[in-house]
C-alpha positions, -999 to 999 in steps of 0.1 A, spaced: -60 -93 -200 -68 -112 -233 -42 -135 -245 -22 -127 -270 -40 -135 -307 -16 -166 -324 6 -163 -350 -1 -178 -381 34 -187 -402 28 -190 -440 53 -195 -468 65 -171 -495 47 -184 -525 18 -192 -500 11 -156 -492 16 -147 -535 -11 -167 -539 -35 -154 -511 -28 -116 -522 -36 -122 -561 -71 -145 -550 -77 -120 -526 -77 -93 -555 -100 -112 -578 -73 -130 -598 -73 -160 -612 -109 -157 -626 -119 -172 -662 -110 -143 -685 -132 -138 -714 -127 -127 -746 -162 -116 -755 -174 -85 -735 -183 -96 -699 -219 -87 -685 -214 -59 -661 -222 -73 -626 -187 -92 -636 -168 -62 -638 -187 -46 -606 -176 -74 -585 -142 -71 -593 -144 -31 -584 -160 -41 -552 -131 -66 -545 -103 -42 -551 -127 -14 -536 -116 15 -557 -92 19 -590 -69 46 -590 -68 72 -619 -44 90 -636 -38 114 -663 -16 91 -687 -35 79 -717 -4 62 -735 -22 29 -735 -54 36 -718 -68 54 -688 -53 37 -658 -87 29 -640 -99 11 -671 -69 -12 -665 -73 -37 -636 -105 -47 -642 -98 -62 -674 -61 -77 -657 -86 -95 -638 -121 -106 -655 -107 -95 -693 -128 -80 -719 -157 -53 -704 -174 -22 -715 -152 2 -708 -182 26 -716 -207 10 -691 -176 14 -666 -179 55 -673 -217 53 -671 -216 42 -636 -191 64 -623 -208 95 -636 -243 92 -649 -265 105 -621 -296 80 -623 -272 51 -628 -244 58 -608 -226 38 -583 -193 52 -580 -178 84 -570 -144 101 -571 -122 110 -541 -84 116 -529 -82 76 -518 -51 59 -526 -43 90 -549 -73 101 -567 -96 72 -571 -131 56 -583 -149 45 -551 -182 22 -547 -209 50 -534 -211 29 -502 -178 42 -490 -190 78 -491 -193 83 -455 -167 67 -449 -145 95 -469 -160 123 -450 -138 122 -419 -116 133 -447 -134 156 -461 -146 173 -427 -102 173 -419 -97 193 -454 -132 216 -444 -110 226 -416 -75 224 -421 -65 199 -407 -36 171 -417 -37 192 -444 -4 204 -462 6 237 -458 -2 252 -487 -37 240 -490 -47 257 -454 -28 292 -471 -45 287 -504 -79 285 -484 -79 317 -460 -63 337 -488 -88 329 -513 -127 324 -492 -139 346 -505 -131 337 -547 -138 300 -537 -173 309 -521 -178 328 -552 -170 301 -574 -190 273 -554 -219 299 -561 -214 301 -593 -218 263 -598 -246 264 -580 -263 283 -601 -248 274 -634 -247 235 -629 -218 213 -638 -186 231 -653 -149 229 -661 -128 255 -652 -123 269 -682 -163 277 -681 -162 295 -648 -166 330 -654 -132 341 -639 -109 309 -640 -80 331 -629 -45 333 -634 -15 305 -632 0 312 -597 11 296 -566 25 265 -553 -8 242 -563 13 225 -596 8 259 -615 -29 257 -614 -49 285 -621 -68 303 -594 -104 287 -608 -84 252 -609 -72 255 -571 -107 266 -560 -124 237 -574 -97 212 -561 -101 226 -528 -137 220 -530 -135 188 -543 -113 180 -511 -139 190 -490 -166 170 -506 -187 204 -514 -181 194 -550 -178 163 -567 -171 152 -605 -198 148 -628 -177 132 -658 -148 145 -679 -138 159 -712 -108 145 -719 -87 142 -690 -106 176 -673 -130 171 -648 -164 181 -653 -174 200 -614 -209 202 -597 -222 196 -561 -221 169 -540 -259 172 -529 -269 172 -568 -247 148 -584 -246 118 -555 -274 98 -547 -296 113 -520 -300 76 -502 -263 80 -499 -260 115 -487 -284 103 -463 -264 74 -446 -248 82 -413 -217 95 -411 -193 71 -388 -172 88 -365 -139 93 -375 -120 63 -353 -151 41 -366 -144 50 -404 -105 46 -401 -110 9 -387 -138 -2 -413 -111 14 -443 -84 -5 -424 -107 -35 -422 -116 -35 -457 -78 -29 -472 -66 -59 -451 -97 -78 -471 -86 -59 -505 -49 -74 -500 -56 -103 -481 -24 -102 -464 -2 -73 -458 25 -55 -437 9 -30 -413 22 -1 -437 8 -22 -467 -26 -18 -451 -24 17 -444 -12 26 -476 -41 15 -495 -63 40 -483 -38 65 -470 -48 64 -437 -33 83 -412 -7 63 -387 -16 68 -355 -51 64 -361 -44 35 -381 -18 14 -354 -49 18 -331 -76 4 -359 -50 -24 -364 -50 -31 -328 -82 -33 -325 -88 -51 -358 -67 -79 -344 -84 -77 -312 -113 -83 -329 -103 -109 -349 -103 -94 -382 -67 -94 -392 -42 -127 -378 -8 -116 -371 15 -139 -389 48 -147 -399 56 -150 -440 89 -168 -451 118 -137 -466 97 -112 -449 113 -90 -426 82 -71 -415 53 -87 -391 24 -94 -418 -17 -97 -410 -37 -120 -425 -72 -110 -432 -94 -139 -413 -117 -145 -439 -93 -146 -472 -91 -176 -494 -59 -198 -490 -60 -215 -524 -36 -244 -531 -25 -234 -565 -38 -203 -583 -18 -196 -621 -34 -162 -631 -17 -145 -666 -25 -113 -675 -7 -76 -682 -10 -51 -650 -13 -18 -649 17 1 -634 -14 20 -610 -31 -19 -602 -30 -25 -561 -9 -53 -567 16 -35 -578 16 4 -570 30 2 -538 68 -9 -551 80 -24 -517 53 -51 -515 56 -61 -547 93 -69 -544 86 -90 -515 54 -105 -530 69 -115 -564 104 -107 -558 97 -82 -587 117 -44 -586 95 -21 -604 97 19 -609 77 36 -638 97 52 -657 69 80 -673 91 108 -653 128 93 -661 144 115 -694 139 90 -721 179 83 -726 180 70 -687 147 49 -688 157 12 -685 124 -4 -702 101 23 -717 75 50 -711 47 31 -700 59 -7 -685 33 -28 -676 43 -61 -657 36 -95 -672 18 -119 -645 24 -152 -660 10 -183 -640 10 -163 -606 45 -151 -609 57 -117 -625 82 -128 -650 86 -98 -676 80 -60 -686 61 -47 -719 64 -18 -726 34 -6 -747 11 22 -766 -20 23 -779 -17 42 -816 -49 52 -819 -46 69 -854 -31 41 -876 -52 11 -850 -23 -3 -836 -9 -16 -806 27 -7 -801 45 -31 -779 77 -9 -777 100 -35 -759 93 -70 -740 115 -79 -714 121 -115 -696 130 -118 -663 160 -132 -654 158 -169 -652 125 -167 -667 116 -195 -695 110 -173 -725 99 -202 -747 68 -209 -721 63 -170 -717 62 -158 -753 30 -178 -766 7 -167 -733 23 -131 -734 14 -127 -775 -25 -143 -765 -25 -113 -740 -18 -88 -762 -41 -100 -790 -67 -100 -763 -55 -65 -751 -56 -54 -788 -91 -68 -793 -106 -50 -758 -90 -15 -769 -101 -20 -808 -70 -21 -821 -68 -44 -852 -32 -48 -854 0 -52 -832 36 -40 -842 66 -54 -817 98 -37 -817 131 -54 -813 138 -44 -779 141 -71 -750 145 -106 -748 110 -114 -757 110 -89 -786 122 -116 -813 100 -152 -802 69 -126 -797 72 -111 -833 73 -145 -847 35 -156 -827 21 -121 -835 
């Protein structure tokens, strides 16, 4: 029997800082465009960017990278996630509905080959998919022959039924397939996606890589989110890529086994953590910049509260006389530490960047916050090509950040 692995025993602030290095923070930002391969490596760190329908600011995928490297092309970003000859990303149910580096494609298809046949699956989707095999063959025909479409193209879309969010019957046919892998996303008009098949819009050198079995592609995801986070609660790690728990708890066995993952012990914790073996442990690491409310440092709430001692709910969902902060709150990392809220909007029509409320902290030092928080937005302003910024007179850093702006 093989002793047990030691524990390593970290502080509080020590583990802040290995999380937000092992996330690619703490990079110089620039405020001229970076050259791509910046922006790539700070995709491949993170390892996919979570999207979502809300445009108040800007698409939430667009977000992290620039949290992290600042300015990019956000157009070069939608190149390579749907232009066939240049691509190098793909979209796929991930931590929610995601943009994923090609080179995790077969290590997706477990879950695609679990939706194929109904399994893990919710109830609904299984019901949705005996009922309707023969519209959904039908439709995947169709695309075949067609080439890429929305479902308002398809030649019977359907009507709004069933439990699938009100979708109509073309919508839950297309999802499903998308599950499955049979069909992937080709690029969108506005928030729609834009169908066609897997074999003609992914790479065929990456259709051709093996698949892994499915206890061999649950460990490498599990490997790879314990690199992403750098150090993490077992239900941290699995939540990153969703993985299922009692295939996970044996990956994590095994990654410790293995040597991958450290257990250790982190000051105010009260869950064991694992330390990936090969993150950085930097001494002192002071990234600022504006996060997006979907950025892996944040979106899984618990974590962050015990990373930065920050509570955070988004409050899109909350009726706008209970919200406590705003529609669309993005957290202010100032000098490593989370010490205020903006909330914000891009107004695209009169080129101006609402900053609806700004919020301190308590115990935060608004006088040190205000000047890096205004330098933010103007950079923020600049990236989205918005020439002006308008700040409302809500929160304690309302009145010293009208002055700088």
């Amino acid at each position: 029997m093989s002793a047990a692995p030691p524990t390593l025993s970290l502080k509080a602030s020590e583990a802040r800082r290995i999380a937000l290095a092992a996330q690619g923070f703490g990079q110089r930002r620039a405020a001229a465009a970076s050259p791509w391969p910046r922006a790539a490596e700070a995709i491949r760190r993170m390892q996919l960017l979570q999207i979502d329908s809300v445009s108040t600011l800007v698409r939430a995928h667009y977000l992290p990278v620039f949290s992290r490297i600042g300015n990019y092309s956000r157009e070069a970003l939608d190149r390579r996630a749907f232009a066939p000859k240049r691509r190098d990303y793909f979209e796929y149910w991930a931590h929610e509905a995601s943009l994923l580096p090609l080179a995790l494609h077969p290590l997706m298809r477990w879950r695609m080959a679990r939706a194929a046949g109904h399994v893990a699956e919710k109830p609904w989707f299984k019901r949705f998919g005996t009922e309707n095999r023969d519209y959904i063959r039908a439709v995947l025909k169709e695309i075949a022959a067609a080439g890429p479409v929305t479902v308002d193209a398809l030649s019977d879309p359907g009507e709004r039924t069933g439990p699938w969010w009100g979708w109509r019957l073309g919508k839950g046919a297309v999802e499903y397939l998308f599950r499955t892998g049979e069909l992937t996303t080709v690029g969108r008009r506005g928030f729609e996606r834009v169908y066609d098949l897997a074999e003609r819009a992914i790479p065929a050198d990456t259709l051709s890589l093996p698949t892994p079995s499915e206890p061999d592609a649950i460990r490498e995801l599990a490997r790879l989110s314990g690199i992403a986070l750098g150090i993490g609660t077992e239900f941290d790690i699995r939540d990153y890529f969703r993985l299922p728990p009692a295939e996970f708890r044996k990956a994590l066995h095994e990654l410790v086994e293995g040597g991958d993952l450290i257990p250790a012990e982190v000051e105010g914790w009260d869950k064991p953590a694992f330390f990936a073996s090969d993150a950085a442990r930097p001494a002192r690491l002071t990234p600022t910049a504006l996060v997006s409310p979907f950025d892996p440092i944040v979106w899984f709430r618990p974590r962050t509260e015990r990373i930065f001692d920050f509570h955070y709910r988004i409050e899109i969902y909350t009726p706008a006389h209970k919200r406590n902060f705003g529609y669309y709150v993005l957290p202010f990392l100032h000098r490593g530490r989370i010490v205020g809220r903006v909330d914000l909007k891009s107004d695209r029509a009169e080129g101006v960047l609402r900053v609806h409320g700004a919020f301190a902290e308590k115990g935060a030092d608004v006088p040190a916050i205000a000047p890096d928080l205004a330098a933010e937005l103007r950079h923020m302003a600049a990236w989205l090509g918005l020439g002006d910024i308008a700040v409302a007179r809500r929160g304690e850093l309302a009145a010293p950040l009208a002055k700088l702006i």
